[in-house]
Backbone as JSON Lines, residues from 0, in Angstrom:
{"i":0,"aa":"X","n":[0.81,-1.16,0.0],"ca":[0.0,0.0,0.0],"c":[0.86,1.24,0.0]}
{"i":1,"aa":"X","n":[0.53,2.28,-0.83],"ca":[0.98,3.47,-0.83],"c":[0.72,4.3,-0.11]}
{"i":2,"aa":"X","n":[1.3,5.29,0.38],"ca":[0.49,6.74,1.34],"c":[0.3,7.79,0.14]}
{"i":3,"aa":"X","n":[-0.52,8.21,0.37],"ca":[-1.18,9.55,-0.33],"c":[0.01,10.89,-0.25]}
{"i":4,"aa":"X","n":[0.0,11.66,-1.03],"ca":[1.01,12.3,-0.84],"c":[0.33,13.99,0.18]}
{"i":5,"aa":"X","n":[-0.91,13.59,0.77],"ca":[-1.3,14.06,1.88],"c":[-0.66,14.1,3.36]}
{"i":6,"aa":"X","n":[-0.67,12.65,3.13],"ca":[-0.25,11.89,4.69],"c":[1.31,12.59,4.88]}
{"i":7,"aa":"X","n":[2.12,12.13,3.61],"ca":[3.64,12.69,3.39],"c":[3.91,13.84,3.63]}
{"i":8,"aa":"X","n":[2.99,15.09,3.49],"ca":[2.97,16.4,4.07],"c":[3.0,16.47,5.55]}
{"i":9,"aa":"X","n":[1.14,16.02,5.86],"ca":[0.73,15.83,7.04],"c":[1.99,15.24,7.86]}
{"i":10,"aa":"X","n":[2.69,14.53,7.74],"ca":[4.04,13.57,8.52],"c":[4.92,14.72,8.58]}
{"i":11,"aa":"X","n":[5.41,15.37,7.4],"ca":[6.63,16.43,7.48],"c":[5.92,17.84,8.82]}
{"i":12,"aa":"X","n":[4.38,17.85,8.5],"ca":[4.27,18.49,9.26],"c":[4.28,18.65,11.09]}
{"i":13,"aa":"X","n":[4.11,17.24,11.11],"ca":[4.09,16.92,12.32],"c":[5.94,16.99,12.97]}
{"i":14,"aa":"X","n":[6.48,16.89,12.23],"ca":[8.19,16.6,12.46],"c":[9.39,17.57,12.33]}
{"i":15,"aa":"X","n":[8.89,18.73,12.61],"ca":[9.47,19.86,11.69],"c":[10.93,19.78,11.88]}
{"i":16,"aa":"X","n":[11.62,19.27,12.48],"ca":[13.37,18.61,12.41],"c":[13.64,18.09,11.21]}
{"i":17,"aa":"X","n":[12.34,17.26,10.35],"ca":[13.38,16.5,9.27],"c":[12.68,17.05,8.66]}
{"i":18,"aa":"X","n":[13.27,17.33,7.64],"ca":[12.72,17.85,5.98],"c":[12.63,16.97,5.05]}
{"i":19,"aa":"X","n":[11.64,17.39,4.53],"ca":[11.36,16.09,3.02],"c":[11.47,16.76,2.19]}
{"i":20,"aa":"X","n":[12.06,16.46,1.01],"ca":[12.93,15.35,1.17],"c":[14.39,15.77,1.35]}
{"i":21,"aa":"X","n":[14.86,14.67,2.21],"ca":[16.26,15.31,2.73],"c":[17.73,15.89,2.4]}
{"i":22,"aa":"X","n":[18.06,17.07,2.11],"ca":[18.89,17.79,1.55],"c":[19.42,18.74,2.91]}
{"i":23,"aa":"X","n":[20.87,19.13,2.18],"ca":[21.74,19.55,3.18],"c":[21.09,20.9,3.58]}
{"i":24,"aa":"X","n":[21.68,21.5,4.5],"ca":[20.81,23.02,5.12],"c":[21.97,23.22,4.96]}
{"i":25,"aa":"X","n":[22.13,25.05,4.56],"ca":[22.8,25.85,4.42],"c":[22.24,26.95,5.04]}
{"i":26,"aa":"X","n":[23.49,27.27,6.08],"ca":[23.03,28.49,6.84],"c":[23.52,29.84,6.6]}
{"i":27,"aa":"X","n":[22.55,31.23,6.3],"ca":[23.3,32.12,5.89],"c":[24.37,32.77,6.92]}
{"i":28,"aa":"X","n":[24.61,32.51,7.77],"ca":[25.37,32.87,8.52],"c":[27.16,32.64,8.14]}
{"i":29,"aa":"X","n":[27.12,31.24,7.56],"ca":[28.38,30.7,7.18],"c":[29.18,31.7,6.09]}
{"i":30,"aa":"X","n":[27.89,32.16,5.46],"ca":[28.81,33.16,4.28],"c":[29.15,33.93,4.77]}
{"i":31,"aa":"X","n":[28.73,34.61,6.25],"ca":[29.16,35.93,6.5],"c":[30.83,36.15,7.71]}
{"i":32,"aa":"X","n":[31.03,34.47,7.68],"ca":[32.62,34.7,8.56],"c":[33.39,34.34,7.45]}
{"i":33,"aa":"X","n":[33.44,34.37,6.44],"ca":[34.87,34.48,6.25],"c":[36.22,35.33,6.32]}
{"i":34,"aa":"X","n":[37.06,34.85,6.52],"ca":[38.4,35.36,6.83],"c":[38.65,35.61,8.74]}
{"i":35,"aa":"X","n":[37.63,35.26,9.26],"ca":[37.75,35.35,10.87],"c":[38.61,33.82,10.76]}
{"i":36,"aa":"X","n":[38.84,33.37,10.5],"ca":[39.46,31.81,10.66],"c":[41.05,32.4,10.77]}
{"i":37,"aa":"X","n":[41.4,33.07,9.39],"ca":[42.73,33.71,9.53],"c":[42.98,34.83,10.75]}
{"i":38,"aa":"X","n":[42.13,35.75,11.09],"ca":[42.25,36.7,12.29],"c":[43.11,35.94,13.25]}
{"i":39,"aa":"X","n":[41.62,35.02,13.68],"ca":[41.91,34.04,14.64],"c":[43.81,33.13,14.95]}
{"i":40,"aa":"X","n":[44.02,32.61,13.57],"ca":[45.33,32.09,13.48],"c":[46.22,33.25,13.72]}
{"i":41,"aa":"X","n":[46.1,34.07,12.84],"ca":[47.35,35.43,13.26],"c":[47.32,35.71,14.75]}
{"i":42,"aa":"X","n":[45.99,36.1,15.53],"ca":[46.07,36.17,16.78],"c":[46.76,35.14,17.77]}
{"i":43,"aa":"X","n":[46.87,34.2,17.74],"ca":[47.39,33.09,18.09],"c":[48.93,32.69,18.05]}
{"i":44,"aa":"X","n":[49.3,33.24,16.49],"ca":[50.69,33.21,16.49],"c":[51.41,34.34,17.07]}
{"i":45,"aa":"X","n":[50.66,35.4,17.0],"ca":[51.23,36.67,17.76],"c":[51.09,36.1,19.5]}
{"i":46,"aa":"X","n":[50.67,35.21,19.74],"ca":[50.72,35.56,21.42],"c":[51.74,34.49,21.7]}
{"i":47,"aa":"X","n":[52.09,32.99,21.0],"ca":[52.79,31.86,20.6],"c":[53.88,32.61,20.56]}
{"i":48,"aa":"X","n":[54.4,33.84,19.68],"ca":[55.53,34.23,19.36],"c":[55.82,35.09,21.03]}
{"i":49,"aa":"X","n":[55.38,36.0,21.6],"ca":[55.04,36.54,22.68],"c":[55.71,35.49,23.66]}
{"i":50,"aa":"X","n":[55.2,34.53,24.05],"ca":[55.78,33.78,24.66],"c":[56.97,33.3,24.42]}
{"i":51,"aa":"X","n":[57.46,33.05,23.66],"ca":[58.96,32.37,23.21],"c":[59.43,33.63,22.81]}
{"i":52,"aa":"X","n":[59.63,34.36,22.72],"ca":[60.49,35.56,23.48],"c":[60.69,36.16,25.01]}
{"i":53,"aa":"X","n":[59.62,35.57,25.55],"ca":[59.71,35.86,27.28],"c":[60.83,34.86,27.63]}
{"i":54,"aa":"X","n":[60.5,33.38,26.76],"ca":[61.5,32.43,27.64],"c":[62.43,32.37,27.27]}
{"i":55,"aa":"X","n":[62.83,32.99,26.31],"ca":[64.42,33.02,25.35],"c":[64.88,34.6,26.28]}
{"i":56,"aa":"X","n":[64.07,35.59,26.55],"ca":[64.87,36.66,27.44],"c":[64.59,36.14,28.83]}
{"i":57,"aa":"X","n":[64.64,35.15,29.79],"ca":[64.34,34.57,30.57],"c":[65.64,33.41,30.66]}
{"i":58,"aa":"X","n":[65.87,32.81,29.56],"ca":[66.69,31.6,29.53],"c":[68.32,33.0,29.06]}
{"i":59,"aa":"X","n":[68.41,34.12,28.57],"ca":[69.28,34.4,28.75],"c":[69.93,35.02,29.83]}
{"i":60,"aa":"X","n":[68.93,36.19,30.49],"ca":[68.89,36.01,31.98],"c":[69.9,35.58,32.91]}
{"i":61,"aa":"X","n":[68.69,34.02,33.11],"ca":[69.53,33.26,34.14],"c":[70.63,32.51,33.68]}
{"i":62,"aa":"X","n":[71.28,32.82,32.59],"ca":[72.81,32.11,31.62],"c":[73.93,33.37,32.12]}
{"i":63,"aa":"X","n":[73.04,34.61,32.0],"ca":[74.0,36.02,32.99],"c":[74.42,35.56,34.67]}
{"i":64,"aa":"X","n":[73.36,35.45,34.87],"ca":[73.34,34.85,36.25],"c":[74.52,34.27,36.8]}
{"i":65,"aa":"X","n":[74.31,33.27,35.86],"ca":[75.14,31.95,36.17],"c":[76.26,32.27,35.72]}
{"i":66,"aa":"X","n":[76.55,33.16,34.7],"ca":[78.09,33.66,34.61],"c":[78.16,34.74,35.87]}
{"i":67,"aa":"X","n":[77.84,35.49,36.45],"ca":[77.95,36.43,37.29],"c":[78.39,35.84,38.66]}
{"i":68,"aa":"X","n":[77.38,34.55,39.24],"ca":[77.99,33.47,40.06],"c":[79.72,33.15,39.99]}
{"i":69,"aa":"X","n":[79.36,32.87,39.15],"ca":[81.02,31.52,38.56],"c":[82.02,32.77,38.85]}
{"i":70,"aa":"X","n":[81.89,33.74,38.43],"ca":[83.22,34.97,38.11],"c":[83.23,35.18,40.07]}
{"i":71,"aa":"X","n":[82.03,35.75,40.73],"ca":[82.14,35.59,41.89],"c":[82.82,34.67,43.01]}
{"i":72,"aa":"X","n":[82.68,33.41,42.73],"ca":[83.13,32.76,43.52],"c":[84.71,32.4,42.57]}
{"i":73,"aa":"X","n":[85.33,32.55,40.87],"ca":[86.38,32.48,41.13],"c":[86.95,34.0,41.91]}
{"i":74,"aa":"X","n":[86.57,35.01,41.73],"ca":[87.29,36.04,42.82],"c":[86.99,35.98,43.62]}
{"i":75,"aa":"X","n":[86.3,34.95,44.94],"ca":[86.46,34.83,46.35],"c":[87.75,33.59,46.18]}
{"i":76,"aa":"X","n":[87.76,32.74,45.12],"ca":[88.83,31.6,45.35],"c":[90.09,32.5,45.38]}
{"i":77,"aa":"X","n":[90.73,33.6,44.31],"ca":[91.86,34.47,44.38],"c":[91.91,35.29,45.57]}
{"i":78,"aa":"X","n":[91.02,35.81,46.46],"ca":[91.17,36.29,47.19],"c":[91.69,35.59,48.86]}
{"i":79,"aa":"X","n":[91.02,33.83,48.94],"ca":[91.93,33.18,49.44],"c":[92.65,32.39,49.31]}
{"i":80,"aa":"X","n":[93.77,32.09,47.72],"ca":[94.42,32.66,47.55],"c":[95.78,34.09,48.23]}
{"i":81,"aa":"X","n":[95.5,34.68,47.94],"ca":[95.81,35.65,48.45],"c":[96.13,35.9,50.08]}
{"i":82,"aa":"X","n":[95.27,35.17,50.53],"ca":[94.95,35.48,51.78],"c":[96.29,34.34,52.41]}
{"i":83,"aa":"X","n":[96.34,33.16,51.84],"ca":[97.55,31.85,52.6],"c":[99.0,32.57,51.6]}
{"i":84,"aa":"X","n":[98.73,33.28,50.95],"ca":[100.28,33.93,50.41],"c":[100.63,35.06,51.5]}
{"i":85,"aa":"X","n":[99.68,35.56,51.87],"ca":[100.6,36.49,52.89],"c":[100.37,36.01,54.14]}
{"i":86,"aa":"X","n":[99.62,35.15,54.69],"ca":[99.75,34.29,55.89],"c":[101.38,33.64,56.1]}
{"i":87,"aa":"X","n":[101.44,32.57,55.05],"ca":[102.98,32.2,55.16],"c":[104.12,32.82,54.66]}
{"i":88,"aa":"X","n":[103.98,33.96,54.42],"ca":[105.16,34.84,54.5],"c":[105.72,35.54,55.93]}
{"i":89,"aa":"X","n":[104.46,35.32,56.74],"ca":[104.34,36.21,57.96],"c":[105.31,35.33,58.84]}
{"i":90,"aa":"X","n":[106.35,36.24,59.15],"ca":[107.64,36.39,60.2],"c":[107.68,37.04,61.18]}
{"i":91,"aa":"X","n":[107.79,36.62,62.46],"ca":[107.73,37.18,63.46],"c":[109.12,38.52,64.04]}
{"i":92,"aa":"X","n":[109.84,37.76,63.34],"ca":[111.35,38.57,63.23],"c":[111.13,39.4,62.13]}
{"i":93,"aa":"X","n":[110.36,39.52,61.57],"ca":[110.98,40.2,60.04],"c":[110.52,41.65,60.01]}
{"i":94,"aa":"X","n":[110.92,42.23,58.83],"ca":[110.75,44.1,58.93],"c":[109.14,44.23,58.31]}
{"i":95,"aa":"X","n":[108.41,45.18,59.67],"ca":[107.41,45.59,58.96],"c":[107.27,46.83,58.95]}
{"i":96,"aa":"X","n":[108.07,47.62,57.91],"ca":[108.19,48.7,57.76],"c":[107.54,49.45,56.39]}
{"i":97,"aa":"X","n":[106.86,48.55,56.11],"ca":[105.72,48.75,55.02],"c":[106.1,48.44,53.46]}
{"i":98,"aa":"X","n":[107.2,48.03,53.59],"ca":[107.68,47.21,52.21],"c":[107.57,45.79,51.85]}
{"i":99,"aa":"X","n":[107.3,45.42,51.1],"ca":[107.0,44.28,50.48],"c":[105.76,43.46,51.08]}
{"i":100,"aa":"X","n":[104.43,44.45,51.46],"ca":[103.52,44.61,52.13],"c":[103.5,44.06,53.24]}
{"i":101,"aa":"X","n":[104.18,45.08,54.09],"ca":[104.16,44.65,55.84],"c":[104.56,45.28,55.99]}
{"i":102,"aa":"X","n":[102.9,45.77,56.79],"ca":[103.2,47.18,57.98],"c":[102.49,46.77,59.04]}
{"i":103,"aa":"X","n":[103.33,47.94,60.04],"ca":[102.65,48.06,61.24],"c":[101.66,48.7,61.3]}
{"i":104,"aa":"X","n":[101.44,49.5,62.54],"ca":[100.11,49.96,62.89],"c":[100.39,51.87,62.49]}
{"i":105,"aa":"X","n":[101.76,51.6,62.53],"ca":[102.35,53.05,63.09],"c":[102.43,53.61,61.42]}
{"i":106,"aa":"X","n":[102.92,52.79,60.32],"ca":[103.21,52.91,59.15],"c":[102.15,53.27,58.52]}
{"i":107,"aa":"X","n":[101.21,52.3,58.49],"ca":[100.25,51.88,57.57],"c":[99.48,53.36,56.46]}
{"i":108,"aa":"X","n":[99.6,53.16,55.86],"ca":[99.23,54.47,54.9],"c":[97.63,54.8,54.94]}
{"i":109,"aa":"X","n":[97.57,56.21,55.4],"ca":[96.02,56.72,55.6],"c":[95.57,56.31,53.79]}
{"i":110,"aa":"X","n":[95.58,56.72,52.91],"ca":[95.3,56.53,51.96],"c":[95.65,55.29,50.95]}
{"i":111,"aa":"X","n":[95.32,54.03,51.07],"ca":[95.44,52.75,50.81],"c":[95.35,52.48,49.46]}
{"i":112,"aa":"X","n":[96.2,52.1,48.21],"ca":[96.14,52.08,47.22],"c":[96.71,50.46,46.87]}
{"i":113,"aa":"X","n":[95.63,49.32,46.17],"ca":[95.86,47.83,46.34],"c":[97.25,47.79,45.26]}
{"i":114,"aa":"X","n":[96.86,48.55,44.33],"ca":[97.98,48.7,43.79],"c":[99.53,48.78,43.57]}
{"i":115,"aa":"X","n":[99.74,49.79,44.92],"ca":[101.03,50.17,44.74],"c":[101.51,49.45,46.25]}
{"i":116,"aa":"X","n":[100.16,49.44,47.14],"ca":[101.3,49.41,48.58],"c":[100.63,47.3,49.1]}
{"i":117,"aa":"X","n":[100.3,47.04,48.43],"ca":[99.88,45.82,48.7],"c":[100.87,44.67,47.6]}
{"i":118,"aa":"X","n":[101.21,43.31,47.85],"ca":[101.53,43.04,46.98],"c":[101.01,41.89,46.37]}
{"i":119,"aa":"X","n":[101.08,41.45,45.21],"ca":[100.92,40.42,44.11],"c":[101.07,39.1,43.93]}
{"i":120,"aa":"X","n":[100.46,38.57,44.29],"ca":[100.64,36.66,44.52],"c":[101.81,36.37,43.13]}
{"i":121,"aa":"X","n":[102.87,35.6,43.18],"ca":[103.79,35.69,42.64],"c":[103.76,34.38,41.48]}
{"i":122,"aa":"X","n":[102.86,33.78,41.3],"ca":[102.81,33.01,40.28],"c":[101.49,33.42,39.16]}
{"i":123,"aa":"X","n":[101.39,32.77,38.24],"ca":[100.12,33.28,36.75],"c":[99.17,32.44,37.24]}
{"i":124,"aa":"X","n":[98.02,33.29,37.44],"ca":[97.18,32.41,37.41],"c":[96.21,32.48,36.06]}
{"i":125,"aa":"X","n":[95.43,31.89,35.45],"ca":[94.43,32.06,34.37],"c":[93.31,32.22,34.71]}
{"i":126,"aa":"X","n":[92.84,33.48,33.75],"ca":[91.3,33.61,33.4],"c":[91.04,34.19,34.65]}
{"i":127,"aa":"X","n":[91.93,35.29,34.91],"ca":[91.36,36.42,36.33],"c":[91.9,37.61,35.23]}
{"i":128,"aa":"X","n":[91.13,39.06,35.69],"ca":[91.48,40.5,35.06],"c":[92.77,41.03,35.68]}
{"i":129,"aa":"X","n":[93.15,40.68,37.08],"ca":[94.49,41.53,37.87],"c":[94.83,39.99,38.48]}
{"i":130,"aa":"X","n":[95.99,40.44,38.98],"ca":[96.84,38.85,40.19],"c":[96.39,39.4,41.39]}
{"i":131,"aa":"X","n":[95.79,38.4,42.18],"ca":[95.54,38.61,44.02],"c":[96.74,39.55,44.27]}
{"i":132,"aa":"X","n":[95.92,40.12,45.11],"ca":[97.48,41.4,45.84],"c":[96.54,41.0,47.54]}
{"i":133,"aa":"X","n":[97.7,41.35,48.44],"ca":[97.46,41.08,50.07],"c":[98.43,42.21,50.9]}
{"i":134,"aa":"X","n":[98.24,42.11,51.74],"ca":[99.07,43.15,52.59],"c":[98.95,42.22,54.22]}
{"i":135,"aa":"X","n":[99.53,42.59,54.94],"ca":[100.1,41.92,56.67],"c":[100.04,43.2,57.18]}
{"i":136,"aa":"X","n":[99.36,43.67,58.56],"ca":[99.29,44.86,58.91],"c":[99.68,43.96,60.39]}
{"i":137,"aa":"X","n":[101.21,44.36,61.18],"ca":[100.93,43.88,62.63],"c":[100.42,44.88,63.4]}
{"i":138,"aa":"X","n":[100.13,44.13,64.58],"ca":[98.99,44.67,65.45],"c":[100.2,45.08,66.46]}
{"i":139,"aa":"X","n":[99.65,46.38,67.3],"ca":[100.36,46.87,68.75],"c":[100.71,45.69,70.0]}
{"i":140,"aa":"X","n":[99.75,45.07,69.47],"ca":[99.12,44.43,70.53],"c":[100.51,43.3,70.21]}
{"i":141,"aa":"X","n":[101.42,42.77,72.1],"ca":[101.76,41.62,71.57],"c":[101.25,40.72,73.46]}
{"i":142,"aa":"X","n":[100.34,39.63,73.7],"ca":[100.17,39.48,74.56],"c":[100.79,37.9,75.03]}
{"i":143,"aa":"X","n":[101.3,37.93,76.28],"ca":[101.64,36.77,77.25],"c":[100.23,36.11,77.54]}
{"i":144,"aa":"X","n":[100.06,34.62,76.81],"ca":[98.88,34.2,76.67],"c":[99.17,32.49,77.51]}
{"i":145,"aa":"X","n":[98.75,32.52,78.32],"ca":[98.81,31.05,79.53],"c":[97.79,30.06,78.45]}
{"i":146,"aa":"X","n":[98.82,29.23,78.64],"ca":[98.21,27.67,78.28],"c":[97.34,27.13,79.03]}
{"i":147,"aa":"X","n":[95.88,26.79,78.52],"ca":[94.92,26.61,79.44],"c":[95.12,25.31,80.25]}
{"i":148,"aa":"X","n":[94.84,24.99,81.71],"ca":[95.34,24.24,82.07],"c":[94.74,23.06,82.41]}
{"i":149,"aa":"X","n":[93.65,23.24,82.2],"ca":[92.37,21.92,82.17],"c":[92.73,21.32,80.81]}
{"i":150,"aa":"X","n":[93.06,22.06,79.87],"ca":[93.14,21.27,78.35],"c":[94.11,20.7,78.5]}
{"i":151,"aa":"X","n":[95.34,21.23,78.89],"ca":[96.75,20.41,79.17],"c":[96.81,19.19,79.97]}
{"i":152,"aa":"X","n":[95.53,19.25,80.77],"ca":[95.71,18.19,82.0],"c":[94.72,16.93,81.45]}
{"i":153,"aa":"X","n":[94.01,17.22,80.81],"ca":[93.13,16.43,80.14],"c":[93.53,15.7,79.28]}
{"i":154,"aa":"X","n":[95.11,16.39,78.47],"ca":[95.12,15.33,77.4],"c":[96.63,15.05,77.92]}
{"i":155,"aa":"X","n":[96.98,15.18,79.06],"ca":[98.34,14.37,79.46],"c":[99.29,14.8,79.35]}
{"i":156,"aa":"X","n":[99.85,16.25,78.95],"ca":[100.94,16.38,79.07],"c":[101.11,17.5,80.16]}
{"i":157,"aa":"X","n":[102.09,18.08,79.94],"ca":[102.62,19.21,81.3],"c":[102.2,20.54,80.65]}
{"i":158,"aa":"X","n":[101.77,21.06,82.12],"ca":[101.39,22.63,81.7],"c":[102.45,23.52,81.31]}
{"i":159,"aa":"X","n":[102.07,23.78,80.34],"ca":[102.96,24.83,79.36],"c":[103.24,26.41,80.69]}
{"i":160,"aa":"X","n":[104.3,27.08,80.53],"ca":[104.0,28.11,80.82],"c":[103.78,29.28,80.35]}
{"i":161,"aa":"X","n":[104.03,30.59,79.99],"ca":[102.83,31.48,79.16],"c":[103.54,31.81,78.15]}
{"i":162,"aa":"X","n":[103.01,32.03,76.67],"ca":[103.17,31.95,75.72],"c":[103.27,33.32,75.21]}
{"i":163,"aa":"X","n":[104.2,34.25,74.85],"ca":[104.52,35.33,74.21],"c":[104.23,35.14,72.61]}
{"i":164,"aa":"X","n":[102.96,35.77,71.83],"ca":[102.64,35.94,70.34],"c":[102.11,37.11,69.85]}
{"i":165,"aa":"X","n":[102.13,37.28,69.04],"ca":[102.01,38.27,68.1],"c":[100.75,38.11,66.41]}
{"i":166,"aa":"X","n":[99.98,39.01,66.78],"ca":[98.87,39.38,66.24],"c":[98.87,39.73,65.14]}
{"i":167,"aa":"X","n":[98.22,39.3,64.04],"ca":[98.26,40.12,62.81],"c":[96.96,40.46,62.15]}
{"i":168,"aa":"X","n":[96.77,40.76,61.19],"ca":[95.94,41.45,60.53],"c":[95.79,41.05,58.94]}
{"i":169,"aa":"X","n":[95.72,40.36,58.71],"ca":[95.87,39.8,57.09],"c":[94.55,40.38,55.85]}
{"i":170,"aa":"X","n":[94.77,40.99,55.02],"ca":[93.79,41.58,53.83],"c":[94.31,41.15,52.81]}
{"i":171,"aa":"X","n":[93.22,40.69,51.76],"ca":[93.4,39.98,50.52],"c":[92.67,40.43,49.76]}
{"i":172,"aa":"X","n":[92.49,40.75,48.27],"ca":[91.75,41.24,47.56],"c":[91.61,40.0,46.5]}
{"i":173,"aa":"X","n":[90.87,39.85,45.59],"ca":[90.91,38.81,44.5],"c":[89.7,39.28,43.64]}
{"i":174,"aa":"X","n":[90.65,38.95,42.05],"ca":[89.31,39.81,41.1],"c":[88.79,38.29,40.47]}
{"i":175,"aa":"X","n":[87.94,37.77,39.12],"ca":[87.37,37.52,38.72],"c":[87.54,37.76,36.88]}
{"i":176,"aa":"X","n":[87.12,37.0,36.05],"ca":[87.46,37.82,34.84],"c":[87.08,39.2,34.43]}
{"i":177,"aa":"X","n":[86.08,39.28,34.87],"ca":[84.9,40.5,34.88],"c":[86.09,41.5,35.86]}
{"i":178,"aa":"X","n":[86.53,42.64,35.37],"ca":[87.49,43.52,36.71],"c":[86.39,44.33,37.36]}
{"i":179,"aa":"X","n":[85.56,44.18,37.42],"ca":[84.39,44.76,38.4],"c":[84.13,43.74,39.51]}
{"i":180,"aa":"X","n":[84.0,42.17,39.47],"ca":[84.05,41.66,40.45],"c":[84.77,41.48,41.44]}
{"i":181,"aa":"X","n":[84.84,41.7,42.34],"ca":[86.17,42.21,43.06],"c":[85.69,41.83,44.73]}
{"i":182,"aa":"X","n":[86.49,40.55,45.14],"ca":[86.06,40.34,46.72],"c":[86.97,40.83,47.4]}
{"i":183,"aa":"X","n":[86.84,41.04,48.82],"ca":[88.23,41.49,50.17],"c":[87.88,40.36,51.07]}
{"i":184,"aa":"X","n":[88.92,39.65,51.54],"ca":[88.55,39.47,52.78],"c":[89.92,40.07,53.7]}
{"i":185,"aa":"X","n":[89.54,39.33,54.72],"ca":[90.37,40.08,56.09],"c":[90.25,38.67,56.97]}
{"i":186,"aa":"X","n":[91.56,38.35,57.5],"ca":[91.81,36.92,58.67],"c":[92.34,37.87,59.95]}
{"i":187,"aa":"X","n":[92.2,37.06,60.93],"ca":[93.4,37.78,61.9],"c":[93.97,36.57,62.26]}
{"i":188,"aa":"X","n":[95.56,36.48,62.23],"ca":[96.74,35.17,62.48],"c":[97.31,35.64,63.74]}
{"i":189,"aa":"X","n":[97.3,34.89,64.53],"ca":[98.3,34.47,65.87],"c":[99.13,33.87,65.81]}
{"i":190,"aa":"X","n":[100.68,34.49,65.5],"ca":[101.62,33.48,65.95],"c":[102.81,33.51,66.8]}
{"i":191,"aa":"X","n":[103.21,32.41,67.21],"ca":[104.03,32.38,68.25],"c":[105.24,33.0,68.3]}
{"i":192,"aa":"X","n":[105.53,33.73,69.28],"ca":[107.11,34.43,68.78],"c":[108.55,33.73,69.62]}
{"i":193,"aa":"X","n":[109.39,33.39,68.69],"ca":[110.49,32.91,68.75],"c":[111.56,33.58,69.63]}
């Protein structure tokens, strides 16, 4: 049996989702974006690019950093360095009359120049801007210092009796490749006088 081509209406009418007979829908709307597809992509690569320039000035950055570190701690290494070169030069007998950097208290130059009145660790080292320079400043001070006598008795031998030494003052400078990085330190050495 056939349906009337009544009923076939009557049916489309009841169903208004499907269309008879069935063909694609075209919406006018579709004609009216074109070229927003490209906007869209350009926008996208502009913010894509945005980002990978933050992390490339970000990743160079912390590559400064990390050179700024390294140069730092080699001019704290030259500076001690520096610091055991004029430690073991230090003589209890010897002239500190401010030559060959060793002075006293009485000498010591108001106006301090690392340059001229300090002196120069005596071997090459590589990949620093200047050579460690140090200076020995002795102290006024020379004191009669007693051997403690609980420590002496504790570990067995005989109490010492008092110990005449002499004070110093040790300054070290040390640069870095960079001649702007530039550490000081300062020790104070006690040693025994002969």
């Amino acid at each position: 049996m056939s349906r009337s081509p009544d009923i076939q209406v009557l049916a489309a009418a009841r169903m208004p989702h499907i269309q008879w007979p069935c063909r694609p829908v075209v919406s006018r709307t579709l004609h009216r974006q074109h070229g927003v597809t490209l906007v869209v992509g350009l926008l996208l690569l502009a913010l894509l690019s945005l980002l990978g320039l933050a992390a490339m000035g970000t990743g160079i950055l912390e590559s400064r950093m990390a050179a700024n570190a390294r140069d730092r701690i080699r001019a704290l290494e030259m500076a001690e360095l520096a610091l055991q070169f004029c430690e073991n030069r230090i003589n209890p007998l010897g002239n500190f009359d401010g030559t060959d950097g060793m002075y006293s208290t009485a000498n010591l130059p108001a106006a301090f120049d690392w340059g001229s009145h300090a002196i120069a660790y005596d071997q090459a080292v590589p990949l620093i801007s200047e050579p460690p320079r140090c200076f020995v400043v002795r102290l006024d001070t020379v004191l009669n210092e007693q051997a403690p006598t609980s420590e002496s008795l504790r570990l067995g031998q005989a109490v010492e009796g008092a110990r005449t030494y002499h004070h110093y003052r040790v300054s070290a400078r040390g640069s870095g490749i960079n001649d702007r990085t530039v550490v000081v330190l300062q020790t104070h050495v006690r040693r025994r006088a002969e």
